[in-house]
C-alpha positions in Angstrom: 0.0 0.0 0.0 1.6 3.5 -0.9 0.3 5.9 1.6 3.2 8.5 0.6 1.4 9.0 -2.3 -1.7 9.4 -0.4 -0.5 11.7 2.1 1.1 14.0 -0.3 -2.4 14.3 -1.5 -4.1 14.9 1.6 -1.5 17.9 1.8 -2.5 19.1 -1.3 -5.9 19.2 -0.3 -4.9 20.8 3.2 -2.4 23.4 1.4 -5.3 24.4 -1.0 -8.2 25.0 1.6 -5.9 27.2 4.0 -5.3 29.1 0.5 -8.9 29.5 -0.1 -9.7 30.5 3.3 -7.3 33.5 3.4 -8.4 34.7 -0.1 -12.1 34.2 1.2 -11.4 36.5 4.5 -8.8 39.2 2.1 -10.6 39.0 -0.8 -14.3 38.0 -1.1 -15.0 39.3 -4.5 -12.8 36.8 -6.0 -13.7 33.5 -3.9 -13.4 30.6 -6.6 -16.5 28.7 -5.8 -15.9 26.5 -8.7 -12.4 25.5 -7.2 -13.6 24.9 -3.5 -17.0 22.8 -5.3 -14.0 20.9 -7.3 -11.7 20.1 -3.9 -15.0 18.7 -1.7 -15.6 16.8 -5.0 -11.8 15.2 -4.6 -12.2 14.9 -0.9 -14.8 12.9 -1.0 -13.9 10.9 -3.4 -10.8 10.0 -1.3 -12.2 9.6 1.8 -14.8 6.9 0.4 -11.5 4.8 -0.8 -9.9 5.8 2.1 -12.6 4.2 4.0 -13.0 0.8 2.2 -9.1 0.6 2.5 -9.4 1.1 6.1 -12.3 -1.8 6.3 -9.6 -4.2 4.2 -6.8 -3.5 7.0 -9.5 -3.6 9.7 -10.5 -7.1 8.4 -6.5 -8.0 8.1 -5.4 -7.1 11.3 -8.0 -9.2 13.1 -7.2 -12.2 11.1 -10.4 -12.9 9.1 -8.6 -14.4 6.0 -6.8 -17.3 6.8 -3.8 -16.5 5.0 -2.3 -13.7 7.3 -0.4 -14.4 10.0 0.0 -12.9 13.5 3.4 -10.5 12.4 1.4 -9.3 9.2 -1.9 -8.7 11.2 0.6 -6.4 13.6 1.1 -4.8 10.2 -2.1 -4.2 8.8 -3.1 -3.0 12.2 -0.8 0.1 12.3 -2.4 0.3 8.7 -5.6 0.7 9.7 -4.8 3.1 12.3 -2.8 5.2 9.6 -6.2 5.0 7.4 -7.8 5.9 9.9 -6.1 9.3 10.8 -6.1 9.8 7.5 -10.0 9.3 7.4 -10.3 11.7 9.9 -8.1 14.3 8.7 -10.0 14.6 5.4 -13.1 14.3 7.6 -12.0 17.7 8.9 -11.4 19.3 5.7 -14.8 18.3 4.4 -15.8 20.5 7.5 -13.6 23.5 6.8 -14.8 23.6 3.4 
């Protein structure tokens, strides 16, 4: 699973709402509505796949398919708990948007 890629995005995402927020409070005139419509469409988009991801390490860590063992459930539990801040963290940003 590549999560750098992930979080890099989840930066993107966080970079571009502080950016709309200041040009919202310095410059209401020229709020893109389009752009912020465009990044909740992204978030949630990624937090849905986030969340089935999540669901797959949830079932991995606690063993459910018999081909993992007790050193890779260990794994796909601190998995699931990096989806899950993840989940949360974009969870956020749908409520700052």
């Amino acid at each position: 699973v590549q999560l750098e890629g992930i979080e890099e995005v989840v930066e993107g995402i966080e970079i571009l709402l502080e950016e709309l927020e200041i040009r919202v409070i310095t410059s209401p005139a020229s709020f893109d509505l389009e752009g912020l419509l465009a990044l909740k469409r992204t978030n949630l988009k990624l937090r849905r796949w986030m969340s089935r991801q999540r669901e797959v390490m949830l079932r991995l860590s606690r063993q459910e398919v018999g081909m993992v063992s007790a050193g890779e459930a260990a794994l796909f539990r601190d998995l699931f708990d990096h989806f899950s801040r993840i989940t949360d963290l974009l969870e956020s940003f749908r409520e700052m948007a």
